[in-house]
Backbone as a printed PyTorch tensor [residue, N CA C, xyz], in Angstrom:
tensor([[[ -5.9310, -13.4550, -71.6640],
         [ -5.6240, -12.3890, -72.6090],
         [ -6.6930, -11.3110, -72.5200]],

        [[ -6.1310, -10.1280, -72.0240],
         [ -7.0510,  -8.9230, -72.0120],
         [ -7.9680,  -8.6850, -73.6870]],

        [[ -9.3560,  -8.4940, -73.3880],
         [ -9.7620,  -8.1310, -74.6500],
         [-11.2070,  -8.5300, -74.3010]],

        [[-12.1010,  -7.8980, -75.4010],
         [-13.5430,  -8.0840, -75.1670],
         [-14.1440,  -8.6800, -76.6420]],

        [[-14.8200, -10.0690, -76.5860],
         [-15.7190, -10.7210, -77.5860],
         [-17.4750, -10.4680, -77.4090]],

        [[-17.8770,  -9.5590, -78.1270],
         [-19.3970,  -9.1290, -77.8580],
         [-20.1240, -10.2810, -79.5070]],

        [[-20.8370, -10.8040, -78.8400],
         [-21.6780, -11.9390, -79.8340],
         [-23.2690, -11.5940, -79.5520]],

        [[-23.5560, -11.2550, -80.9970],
         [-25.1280, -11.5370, -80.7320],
         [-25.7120, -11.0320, -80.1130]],

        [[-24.7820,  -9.7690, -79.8040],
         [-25.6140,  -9.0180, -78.5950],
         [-27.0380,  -8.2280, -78.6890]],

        [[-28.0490,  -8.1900, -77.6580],
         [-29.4250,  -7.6880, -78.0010],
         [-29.5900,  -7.0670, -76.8260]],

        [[-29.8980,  -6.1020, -76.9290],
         [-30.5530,  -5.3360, -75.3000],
         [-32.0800,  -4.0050, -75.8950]],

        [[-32.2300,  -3.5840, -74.6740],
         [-33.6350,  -2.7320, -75.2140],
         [-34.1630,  -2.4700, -73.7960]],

        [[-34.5450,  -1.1700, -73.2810],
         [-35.1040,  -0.5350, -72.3900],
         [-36.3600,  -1.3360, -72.3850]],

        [[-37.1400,  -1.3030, -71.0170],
         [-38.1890,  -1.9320, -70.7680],
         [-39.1610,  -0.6700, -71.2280]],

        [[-38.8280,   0.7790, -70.9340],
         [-39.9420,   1.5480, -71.7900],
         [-39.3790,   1.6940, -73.3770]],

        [[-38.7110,   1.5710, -74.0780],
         [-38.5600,   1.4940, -75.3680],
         [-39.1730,   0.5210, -76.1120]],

        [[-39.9450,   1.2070, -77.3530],
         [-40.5790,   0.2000, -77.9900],
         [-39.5040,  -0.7770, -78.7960]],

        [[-38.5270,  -0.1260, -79.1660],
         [-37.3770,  -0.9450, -79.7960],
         [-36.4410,  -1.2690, -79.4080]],

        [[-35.5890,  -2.4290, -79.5600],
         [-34.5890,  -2.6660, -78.5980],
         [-32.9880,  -1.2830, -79.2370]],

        [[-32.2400,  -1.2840, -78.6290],
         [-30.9190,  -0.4930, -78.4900],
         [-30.0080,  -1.3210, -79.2590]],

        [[-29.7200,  -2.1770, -78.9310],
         [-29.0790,  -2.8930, -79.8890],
         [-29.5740,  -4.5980, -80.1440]],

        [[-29.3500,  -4.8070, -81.5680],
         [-30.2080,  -5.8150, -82.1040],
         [-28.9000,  -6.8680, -82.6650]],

        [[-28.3610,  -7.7120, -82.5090],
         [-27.4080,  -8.2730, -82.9390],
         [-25.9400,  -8.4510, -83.2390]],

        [[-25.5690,  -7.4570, -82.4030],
         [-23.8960,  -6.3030, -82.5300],
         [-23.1790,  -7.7590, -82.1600]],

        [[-22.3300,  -7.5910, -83.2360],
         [-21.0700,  -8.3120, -82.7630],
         [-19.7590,  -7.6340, -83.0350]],

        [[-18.7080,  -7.5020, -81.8670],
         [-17.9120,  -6.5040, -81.9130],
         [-16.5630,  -7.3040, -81.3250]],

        [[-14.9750,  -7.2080, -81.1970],
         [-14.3040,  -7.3900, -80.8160],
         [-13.2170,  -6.5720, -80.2550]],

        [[-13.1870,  -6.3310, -79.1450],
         [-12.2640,  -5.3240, -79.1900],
         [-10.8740,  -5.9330, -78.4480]],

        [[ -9.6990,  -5.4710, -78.5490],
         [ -8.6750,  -6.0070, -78.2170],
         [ -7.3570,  -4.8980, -77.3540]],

        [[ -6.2800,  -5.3070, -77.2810],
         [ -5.3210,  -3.8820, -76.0620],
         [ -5.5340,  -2.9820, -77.4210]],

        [[ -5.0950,  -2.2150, -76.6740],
         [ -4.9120,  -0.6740, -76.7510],
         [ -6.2540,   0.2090, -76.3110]],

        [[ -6.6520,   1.2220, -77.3450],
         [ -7.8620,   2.1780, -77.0850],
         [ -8.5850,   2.0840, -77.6540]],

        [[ -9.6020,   1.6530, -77.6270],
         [-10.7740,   2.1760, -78.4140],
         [-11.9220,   2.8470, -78.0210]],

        [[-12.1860,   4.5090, -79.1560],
         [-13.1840,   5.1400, -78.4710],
         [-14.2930,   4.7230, -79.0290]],

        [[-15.4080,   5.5880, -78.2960],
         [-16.5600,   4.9700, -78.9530],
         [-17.6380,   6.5180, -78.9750]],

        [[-18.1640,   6.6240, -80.0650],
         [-18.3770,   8.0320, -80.1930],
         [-19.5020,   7.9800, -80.8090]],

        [[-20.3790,   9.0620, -80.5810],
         [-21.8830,   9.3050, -81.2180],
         [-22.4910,  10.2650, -80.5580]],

        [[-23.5950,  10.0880, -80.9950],
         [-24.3860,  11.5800, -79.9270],
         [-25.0350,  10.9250, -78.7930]],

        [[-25.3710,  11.9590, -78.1340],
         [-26.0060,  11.3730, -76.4560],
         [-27.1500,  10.6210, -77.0730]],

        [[-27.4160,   9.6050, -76.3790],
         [-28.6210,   8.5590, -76.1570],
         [-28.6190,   7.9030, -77.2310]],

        [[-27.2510,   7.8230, -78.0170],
         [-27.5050,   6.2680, -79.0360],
         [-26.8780,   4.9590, -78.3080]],

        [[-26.5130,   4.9950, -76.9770],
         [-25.7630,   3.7820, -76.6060],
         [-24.5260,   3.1480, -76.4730]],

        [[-23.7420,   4.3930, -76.3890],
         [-22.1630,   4.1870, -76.0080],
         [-22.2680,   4.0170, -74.4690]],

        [[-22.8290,   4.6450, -73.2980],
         [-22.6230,   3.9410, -72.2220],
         [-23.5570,   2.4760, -71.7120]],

        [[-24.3490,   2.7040, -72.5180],
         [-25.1540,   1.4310, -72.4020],
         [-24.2810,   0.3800, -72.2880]],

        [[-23.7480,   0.2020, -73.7490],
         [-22.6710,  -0.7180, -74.0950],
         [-21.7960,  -1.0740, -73.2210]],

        [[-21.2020,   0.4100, -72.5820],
         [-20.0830,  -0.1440, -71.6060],
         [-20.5740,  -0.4970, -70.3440]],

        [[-21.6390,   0.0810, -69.9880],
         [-22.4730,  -0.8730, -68.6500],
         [-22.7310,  -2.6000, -68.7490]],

        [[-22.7650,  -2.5690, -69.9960],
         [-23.4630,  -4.1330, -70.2180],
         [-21.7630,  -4.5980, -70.4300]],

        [[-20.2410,  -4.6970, -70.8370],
         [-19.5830,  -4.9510, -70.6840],
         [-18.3700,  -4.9330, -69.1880]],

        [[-19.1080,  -3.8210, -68.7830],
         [-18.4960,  -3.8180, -67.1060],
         [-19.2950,  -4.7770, -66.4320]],

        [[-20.6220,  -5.3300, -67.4670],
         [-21.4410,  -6.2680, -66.0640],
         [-22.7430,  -5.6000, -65.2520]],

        [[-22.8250,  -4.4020, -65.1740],
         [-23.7790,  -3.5960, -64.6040],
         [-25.0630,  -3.5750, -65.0870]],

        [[-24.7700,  -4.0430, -66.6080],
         [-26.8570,  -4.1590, -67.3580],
         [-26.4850,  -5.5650, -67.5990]],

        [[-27.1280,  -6.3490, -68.0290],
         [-26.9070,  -7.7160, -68.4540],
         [-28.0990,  -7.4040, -69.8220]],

        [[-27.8920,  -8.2950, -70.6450],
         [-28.2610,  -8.2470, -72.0980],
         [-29.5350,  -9.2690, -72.3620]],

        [[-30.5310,  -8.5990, -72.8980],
         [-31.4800,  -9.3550, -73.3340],
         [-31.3960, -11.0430, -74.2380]],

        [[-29.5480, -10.7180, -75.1510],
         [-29.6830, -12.4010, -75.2810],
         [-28.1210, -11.8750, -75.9120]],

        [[-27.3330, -12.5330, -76.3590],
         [-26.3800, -12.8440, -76.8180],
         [-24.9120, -12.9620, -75.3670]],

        [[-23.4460, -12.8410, -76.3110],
         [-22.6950, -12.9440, -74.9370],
         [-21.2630, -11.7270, -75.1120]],

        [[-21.5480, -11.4850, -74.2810],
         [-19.6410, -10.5520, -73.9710],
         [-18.9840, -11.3260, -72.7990]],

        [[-17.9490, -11.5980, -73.5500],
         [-16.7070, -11.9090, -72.6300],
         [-15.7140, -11.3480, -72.5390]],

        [[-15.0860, -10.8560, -71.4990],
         [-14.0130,  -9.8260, -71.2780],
         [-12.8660, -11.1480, -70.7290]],

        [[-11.7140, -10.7790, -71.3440],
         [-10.8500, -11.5210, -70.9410],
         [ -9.7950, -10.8720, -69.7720]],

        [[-10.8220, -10.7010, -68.2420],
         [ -9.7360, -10.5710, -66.9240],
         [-10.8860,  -9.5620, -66.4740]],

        [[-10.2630,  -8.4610, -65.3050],
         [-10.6150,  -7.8930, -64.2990],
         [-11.2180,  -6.4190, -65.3960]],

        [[-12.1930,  -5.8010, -65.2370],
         [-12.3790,  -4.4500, -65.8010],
         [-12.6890,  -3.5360, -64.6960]],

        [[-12.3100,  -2.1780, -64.6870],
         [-12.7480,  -1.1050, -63.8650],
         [-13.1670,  -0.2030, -64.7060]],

        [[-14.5780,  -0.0720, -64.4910],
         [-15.6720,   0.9290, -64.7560],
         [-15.2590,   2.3700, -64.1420]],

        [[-15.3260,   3.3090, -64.8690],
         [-15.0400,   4.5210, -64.7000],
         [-16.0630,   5.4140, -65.1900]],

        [[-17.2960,   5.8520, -64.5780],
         [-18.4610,   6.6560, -64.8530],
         [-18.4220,   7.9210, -65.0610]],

        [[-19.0970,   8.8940, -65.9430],
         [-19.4830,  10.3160, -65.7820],
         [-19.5610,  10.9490, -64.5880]],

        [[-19.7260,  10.5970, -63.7450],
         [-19.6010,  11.3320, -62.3270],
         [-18.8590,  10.1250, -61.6090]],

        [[-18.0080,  10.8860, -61.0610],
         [-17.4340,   9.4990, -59.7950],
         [-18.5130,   9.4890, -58.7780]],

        [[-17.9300,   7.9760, -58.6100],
         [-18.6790,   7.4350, -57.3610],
         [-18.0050,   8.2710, -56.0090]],

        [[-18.6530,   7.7250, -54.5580],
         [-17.8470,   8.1580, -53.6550],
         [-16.9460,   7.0690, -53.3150]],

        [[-15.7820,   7.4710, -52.5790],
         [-14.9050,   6.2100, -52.1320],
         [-15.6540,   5.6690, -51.2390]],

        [[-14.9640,   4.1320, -51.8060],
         [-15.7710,   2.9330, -51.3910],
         [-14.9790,   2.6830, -49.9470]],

        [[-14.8740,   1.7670, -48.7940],
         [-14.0800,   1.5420, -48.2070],
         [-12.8790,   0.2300, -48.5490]],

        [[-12.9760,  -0.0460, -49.6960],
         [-12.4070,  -0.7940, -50.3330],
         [-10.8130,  -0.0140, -51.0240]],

        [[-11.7290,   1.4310, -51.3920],
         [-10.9550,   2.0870, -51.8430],
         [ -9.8660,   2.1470, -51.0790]],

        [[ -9.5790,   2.4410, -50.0120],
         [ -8.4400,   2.6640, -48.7870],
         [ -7.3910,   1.9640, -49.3530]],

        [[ -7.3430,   0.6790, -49.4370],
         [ -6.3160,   0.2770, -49.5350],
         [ -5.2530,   0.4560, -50.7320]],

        [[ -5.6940,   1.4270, -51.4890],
         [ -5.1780,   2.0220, -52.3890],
         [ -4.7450,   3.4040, -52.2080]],

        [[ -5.5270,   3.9100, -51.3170],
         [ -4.8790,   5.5590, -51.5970],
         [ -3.8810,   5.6080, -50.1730]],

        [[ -4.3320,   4.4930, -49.7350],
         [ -3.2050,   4.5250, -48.4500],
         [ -1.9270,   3.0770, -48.4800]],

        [[ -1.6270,   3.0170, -50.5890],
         [ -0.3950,   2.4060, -50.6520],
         [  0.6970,   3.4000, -50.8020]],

        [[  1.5680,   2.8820, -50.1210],
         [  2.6200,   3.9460, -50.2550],
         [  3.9830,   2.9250, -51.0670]],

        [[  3.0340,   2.3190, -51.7380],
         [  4.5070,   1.3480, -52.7840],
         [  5.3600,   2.5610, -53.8700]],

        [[  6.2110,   2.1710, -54.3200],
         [  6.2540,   2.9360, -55.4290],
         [  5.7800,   2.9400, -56.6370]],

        [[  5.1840,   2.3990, -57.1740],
         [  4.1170,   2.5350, -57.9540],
         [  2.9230,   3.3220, -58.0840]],

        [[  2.1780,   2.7810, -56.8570],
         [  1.5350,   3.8630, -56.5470],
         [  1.7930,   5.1670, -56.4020]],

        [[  3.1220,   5.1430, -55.3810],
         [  3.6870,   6.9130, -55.2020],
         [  3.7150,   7.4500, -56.4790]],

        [[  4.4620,   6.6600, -57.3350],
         [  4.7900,   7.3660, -59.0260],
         [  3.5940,   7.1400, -59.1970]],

        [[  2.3310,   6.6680, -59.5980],
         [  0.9280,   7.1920, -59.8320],
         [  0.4660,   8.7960, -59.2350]],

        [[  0.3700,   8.0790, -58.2270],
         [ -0.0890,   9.7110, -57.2130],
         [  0.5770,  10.6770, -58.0560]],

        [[  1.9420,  11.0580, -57.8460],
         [  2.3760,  11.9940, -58.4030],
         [  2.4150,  12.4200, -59.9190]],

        [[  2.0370,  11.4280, -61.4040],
         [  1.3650,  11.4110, -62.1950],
         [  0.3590,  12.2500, -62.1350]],

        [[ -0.4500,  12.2060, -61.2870],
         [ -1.9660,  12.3480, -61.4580],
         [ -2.0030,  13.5930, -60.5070]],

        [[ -0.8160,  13.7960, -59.5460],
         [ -1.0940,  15.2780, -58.7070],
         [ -1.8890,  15.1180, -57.6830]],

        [[ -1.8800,  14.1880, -57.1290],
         [ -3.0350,  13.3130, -55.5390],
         [ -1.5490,  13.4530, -54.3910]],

        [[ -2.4400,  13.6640, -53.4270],
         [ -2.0610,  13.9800, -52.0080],
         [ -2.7700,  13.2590, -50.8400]],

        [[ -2.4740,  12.7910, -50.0560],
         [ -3.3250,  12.2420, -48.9320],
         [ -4.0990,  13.1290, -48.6080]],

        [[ -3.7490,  14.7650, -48.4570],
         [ -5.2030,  15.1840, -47.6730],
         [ -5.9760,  15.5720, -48.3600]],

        [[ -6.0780,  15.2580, -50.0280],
         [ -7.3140,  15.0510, -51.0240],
         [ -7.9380,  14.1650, -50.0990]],

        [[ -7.5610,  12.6570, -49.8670],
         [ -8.6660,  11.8890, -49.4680],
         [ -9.2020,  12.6510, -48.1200]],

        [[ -9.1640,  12.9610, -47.4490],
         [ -9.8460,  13.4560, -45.9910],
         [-10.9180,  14.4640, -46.6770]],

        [[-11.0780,  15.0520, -47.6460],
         [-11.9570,  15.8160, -47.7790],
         [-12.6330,  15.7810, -49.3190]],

        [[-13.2420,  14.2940, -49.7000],
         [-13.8290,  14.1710, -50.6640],
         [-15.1730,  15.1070, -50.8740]],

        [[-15.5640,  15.7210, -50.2160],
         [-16.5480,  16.4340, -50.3500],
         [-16.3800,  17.5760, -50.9240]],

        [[-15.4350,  18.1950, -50.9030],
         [-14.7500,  19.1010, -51.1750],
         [-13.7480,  19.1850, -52.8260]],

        [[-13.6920,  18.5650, -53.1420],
         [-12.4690,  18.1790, -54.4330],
         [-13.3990,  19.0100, -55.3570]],

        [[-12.4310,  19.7270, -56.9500],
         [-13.1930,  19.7300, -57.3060],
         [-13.3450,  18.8270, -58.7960]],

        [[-14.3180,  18.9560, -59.2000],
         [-14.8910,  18.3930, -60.0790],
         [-13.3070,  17.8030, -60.9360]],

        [[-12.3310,  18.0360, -61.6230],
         [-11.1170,  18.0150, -62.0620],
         [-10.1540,  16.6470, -61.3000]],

        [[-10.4100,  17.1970, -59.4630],
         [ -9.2130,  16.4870, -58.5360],
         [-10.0610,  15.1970, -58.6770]],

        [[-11.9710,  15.3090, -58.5130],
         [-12.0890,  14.0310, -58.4450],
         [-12.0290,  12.8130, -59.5580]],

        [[-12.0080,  13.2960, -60.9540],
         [-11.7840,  13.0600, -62.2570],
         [-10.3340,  12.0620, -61.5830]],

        [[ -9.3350,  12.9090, -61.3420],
         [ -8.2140,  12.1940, -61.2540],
         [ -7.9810,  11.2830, -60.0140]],

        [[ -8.8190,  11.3830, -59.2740],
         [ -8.6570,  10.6560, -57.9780],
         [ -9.5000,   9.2890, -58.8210]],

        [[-10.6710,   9.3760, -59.1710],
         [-11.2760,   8.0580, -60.0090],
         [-10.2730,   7.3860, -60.7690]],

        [[ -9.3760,   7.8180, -61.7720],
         [ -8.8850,   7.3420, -62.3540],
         [ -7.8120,   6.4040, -61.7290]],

        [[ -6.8360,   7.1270, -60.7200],
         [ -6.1520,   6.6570, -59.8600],
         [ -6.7050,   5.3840, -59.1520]],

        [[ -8.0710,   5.8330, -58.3790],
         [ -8.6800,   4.1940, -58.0710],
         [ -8.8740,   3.2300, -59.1790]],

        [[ -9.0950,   3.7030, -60.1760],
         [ -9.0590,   2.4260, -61.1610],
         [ -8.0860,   1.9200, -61.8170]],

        [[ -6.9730,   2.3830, -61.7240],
         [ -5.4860,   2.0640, -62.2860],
         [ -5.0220,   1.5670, -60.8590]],

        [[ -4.9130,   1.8040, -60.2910],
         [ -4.8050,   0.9690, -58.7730],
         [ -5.3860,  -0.5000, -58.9280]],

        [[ -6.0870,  -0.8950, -59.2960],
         [ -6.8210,  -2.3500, -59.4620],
         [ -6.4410,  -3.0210, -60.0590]],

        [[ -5.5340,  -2.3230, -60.7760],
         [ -4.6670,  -3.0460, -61.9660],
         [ -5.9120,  -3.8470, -62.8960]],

        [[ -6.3880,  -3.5580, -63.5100],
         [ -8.0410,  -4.0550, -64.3920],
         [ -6.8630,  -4.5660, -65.3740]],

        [[ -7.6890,  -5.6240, -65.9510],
         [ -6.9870,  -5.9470, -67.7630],
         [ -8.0890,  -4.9000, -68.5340]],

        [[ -9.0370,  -4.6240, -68.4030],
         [-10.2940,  -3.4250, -68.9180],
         [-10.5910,  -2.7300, -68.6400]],

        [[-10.2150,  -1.3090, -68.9920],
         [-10.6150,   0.2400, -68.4910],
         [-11.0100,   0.5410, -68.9430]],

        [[-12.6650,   1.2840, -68.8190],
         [-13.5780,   1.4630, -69.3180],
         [-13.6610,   3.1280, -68.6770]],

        [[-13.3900,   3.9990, -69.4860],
         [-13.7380,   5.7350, -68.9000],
         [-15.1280,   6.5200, -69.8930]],

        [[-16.0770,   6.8980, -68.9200],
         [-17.0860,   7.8270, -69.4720],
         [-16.7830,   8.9980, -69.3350]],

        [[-16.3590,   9.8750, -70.3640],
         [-16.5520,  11.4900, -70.4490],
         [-15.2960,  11.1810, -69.3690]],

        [[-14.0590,  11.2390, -69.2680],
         [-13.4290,  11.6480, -68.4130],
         [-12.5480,  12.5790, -68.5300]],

        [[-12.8110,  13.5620, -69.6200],
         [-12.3570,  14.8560, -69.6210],
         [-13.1100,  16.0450, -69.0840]],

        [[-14.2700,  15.3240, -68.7560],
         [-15.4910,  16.5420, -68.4420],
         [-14.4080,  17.1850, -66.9220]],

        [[-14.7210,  18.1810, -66.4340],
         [-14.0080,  19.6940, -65.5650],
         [-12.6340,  19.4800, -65.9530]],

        [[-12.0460,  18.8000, -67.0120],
         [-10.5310,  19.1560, -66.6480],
         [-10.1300,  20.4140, -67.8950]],

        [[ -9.5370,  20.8760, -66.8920],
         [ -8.6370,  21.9910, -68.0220],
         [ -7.1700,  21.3420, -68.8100]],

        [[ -7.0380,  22.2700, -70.0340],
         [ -6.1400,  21.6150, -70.8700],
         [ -4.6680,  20.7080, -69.8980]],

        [[ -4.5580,  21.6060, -69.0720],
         [ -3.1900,  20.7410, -68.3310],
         [ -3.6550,  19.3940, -67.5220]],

        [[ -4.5790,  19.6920, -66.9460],
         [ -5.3010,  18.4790, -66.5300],
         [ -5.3570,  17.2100, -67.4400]],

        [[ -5.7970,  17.6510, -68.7360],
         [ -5.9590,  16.4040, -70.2110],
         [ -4.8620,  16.0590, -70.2270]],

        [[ -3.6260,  16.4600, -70.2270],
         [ -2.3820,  16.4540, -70.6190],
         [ -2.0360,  15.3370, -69.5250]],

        [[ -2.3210,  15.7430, -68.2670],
         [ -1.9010,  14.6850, -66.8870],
         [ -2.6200,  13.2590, -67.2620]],

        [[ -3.9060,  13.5290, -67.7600],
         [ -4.8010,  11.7870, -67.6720],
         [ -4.1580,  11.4800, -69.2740]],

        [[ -3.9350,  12.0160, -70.2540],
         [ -3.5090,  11.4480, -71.5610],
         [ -2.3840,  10.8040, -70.9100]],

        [[ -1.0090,  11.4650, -70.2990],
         [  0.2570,  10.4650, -69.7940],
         [ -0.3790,   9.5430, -69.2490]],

        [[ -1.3020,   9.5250, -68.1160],
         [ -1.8000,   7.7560, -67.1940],
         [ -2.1160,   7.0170, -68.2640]],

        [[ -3.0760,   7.3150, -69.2750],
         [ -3.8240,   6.1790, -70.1450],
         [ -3.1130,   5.9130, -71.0650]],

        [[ -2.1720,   6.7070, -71.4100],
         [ -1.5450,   5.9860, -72.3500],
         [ -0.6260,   4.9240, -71.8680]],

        [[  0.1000,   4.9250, -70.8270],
         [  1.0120,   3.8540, -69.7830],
         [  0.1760,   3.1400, -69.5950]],

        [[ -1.0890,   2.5190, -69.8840],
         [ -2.2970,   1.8540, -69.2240],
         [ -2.0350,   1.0220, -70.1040]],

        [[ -1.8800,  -0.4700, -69.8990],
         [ -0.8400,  -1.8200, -70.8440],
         [ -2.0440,  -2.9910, -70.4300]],

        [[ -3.6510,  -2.6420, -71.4920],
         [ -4.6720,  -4.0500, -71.4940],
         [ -5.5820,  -3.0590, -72.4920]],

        [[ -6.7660,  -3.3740, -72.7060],
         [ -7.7150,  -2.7450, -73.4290],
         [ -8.9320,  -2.0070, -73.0030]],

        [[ -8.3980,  -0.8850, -73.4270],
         [ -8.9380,   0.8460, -73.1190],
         [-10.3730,   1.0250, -73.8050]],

        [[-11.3220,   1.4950, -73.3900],
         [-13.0170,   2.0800, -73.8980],
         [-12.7060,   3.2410, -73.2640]],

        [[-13.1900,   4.6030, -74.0370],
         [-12.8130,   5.4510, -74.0930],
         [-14.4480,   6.4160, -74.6540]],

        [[-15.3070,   6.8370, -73.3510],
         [-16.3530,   7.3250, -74.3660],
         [-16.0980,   8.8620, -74.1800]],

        [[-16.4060,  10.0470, -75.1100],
         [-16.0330,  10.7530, -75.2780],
         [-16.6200,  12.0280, -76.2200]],

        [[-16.7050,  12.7010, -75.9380],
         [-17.0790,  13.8460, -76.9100],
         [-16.0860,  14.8050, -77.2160]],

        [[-15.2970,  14.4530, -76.5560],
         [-13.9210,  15.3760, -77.1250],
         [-13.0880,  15.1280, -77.9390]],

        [[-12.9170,  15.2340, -79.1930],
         [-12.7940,  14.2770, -80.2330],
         [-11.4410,  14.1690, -80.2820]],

        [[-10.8720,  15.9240, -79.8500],
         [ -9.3990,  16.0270, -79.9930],
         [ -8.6590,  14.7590, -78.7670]],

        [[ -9.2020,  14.5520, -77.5370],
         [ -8.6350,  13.9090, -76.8700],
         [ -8.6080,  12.4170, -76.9630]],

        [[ -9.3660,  11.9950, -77.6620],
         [-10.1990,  10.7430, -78.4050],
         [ -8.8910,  10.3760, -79.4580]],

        [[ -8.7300,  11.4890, -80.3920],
         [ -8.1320,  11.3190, -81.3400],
         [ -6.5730,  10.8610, -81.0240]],

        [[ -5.6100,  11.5540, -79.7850],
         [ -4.7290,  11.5970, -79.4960],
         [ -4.3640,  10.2360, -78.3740]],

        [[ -5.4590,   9.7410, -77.6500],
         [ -5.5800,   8.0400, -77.2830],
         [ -5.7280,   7.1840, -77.8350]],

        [[ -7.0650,   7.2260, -79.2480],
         [ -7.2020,   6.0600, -79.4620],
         [ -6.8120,   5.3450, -80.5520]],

        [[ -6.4400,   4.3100, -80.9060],
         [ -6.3010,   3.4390, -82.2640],
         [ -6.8880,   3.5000, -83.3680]],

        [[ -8.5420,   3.2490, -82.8860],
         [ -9.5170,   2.7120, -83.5490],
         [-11.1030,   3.2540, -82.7310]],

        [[-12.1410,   3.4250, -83.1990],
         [-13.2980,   3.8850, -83.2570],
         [-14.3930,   3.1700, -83.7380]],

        [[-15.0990,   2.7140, -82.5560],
         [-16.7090,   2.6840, -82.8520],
         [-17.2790,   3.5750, -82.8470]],

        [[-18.2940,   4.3400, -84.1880],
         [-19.1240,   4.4830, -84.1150],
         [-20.4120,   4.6220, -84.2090]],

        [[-21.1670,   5.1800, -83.1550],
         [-22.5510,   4.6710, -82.7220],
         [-23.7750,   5.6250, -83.6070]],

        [[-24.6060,   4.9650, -84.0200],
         [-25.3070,   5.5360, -85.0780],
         [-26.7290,   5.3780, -84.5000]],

        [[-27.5690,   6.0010, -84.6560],
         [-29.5760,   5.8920, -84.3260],
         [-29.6800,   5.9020, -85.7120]],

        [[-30.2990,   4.7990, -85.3770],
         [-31.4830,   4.2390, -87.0320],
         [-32.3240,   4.7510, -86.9450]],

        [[-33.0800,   5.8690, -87.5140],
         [-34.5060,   5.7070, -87.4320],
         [-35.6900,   5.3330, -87.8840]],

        [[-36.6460,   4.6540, -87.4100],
         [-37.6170,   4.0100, -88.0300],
         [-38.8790,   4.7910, -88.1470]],

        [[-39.1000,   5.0310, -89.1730],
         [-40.6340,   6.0920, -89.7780],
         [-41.5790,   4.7690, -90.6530]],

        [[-42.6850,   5.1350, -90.6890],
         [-43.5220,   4.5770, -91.4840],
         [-43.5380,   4.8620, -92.6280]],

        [[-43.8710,   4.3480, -93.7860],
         [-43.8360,   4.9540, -95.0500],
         [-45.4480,   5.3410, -95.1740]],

        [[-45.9250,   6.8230, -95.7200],
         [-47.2540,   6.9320, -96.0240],
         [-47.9830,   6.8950, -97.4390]],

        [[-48.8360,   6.6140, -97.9370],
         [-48.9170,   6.5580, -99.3120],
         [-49.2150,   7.9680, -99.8810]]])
């Protein structure tokens, strides 16, 4: 069963005097959930340490199945990737054309821009068929018609969605439900 159980969770930068998170226990289950706050309180942290990429100073997350991590900047294609942008099932085809991908996008990844590669990432990660899709900022270069193209993919996206985001309107129109992420701050008291 797609879904994520976070227990006890504790993590903390090796230069931070305080840890990031101190005991979070969270559940998340299908559909969307965004996760929202200001930069550097720990919304991608979180989803690094649930894709597997940080591992946690002590407690446990368990994701129930396959997740694909989807970062603020795409990666480059992997050679793994291939076997996806060169399916010609129908599924895929009806993806591609969803998303507005062409084969001779792939020949010239260097070149895409900021927008095509947004949607070419996404495409590799809906290709994997994940039970967990995890997207950072993945509205950043797209223009309104562009949002409109990745809102149709994610919403057809049938396991449980993380969604980090500063765009609240697009946030608002995906998701269910909302974490959010708060900085405590700790001052001394003086007499």
């Amino acid at each position: 069963m797609p879904g994520i159980i976070i227990s006890s969770l504790s993590f903390s930068y090796t230069q931070q005097a305080l840890p990031l998170f101190s005991s979070v226990n969270l559940r998340i289950g299908d559909g969307w959930t965004g996760f929202a706050g200001s930069n550097g309180c720990g919304k991608t942290t979180l989803a690094l340490l649930i894709a597997g990429r940080l591992s946690p100073d002590s407690g446990s997350i368990r994701a129930g199945g396959s997740i694909s991590y989807c970062p603020q900047i795409p990666e480059e294609i992997s050679i793994d990737d291939y076997q996806y942008l060169y399916d010609y099932s129908a599924d895929s085809m009806a993806l591609k054309r969803m998303l507005g991908l062409d084969d001779e996008m792939y020949e010239r990844p260097d070149t895409l821009s900021g927008g095509e590669k947004k949607r070419l990432q996404l495409f590799l990660a809906l290709s994997a068929s994940p039970d967990i899709l995890i997207l950072d900022e993945p509205t950043n270069h797209l223009d309104e018609r562009n949002k409109e193209i990745l809102l149709d993919a994610l919403r057809a996206f049938r396991g449980a969605g993380i969604l980090i985001s500063h765009d609240r309107s697009f946030m608002d129109r995906l998701t269910g439900r909302t974490v959010i992420f708060a900085v405590m701050a700790m001052g001394m008291a003086s007499d």
